[in-house]
C-alpha positions in Angstrom: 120.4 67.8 119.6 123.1 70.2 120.5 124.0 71.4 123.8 126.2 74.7 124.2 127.7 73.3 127.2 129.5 70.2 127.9 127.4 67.6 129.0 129.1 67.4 132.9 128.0 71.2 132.6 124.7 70.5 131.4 124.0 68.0 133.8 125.1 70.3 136.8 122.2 73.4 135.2 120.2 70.7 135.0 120.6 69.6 138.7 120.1 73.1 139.9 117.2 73.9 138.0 115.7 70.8 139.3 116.5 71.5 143.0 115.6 75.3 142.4 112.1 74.1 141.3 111.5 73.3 144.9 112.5 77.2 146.1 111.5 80.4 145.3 115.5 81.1 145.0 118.8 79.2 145.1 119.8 81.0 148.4 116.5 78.6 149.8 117.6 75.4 148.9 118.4 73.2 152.0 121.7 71.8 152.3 123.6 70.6 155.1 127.4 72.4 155.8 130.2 70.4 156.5 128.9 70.1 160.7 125.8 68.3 159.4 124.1 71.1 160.6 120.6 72.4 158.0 121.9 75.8 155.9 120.9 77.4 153.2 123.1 79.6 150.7 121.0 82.8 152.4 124.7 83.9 153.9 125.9 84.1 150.6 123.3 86.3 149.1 124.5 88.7 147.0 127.9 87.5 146.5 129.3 85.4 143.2 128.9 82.0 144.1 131.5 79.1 142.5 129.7 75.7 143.8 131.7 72.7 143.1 131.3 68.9 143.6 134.4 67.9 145.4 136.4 64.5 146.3 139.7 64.3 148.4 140.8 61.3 146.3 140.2 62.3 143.0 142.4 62.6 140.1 141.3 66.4 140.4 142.1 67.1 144.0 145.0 69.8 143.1 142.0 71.5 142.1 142.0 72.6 145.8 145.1 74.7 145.6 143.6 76.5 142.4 140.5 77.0 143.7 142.2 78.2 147.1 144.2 80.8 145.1 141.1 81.7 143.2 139.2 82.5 145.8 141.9 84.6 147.8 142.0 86.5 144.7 138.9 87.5 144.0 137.1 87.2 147.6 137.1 90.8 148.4 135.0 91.4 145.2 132.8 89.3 145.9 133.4 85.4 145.6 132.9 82.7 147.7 133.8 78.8 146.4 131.6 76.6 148.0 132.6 73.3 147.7 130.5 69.7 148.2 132.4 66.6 148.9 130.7 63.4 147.0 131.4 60.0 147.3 128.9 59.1 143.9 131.8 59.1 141.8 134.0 55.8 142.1 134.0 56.1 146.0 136.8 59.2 145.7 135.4 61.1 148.9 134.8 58.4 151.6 136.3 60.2 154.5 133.6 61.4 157.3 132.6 64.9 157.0 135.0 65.1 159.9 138.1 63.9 158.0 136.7 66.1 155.3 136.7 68.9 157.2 139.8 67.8 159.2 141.9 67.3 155.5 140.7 70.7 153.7 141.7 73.1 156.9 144.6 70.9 157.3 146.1 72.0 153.6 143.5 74.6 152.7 143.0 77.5 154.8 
């Protein structure tokens, strides 16, 4: 079997069509912000939404500064980058959501 997207793509349609079974919407799917606090992505209702999986540590973190740059670009038409920090892949996010939090406003704001 074929796939038109790359499997790490494929696997991240797959996680949202999953979680979106749950809700009438993606905008009602429960998450937690970066305070711990329960959210949905209601606030971000019709704007274009760039969700990514996120990890201080990681090879990829000067993503940051291209996502930072993408955003700034593009936010008054409409973006928002949401990013969620996981520790699932080879322990490359174990700061607390405070560090977290602490580190991105620290170098990304």
């Amino acid at each position: 079997m074929r796939f038109p997207l790359r499997p790490a793509t494929f696997a991240v349609v797959m996680l949202l069509s999953l979680m979106t079974a749950r809700a009438e919407s993606l905008y009602e799917i429960a998450v937690k912000d970066i305070d711990g606090k329960a959210a949905t992505l209601a606030p971000h209702r019709g704007r274009v939404l760039l969700i990514v999986n996120v990890a201080s540590e990681c090879g990829y973190t000067p993503q940051y500064t291209g996502l930072q740059a993408l955003f700034a670009k593009y936010e008054a038409q409409g973006l928002t980058v949401l990013g969620f920090p996981c520790n699932q892949f080879g322990g490359q996010e174990p700061g607390t959501n405070a560090e977290i939090k602490n580190f991105c406003s620290s170098k990304f704001t």
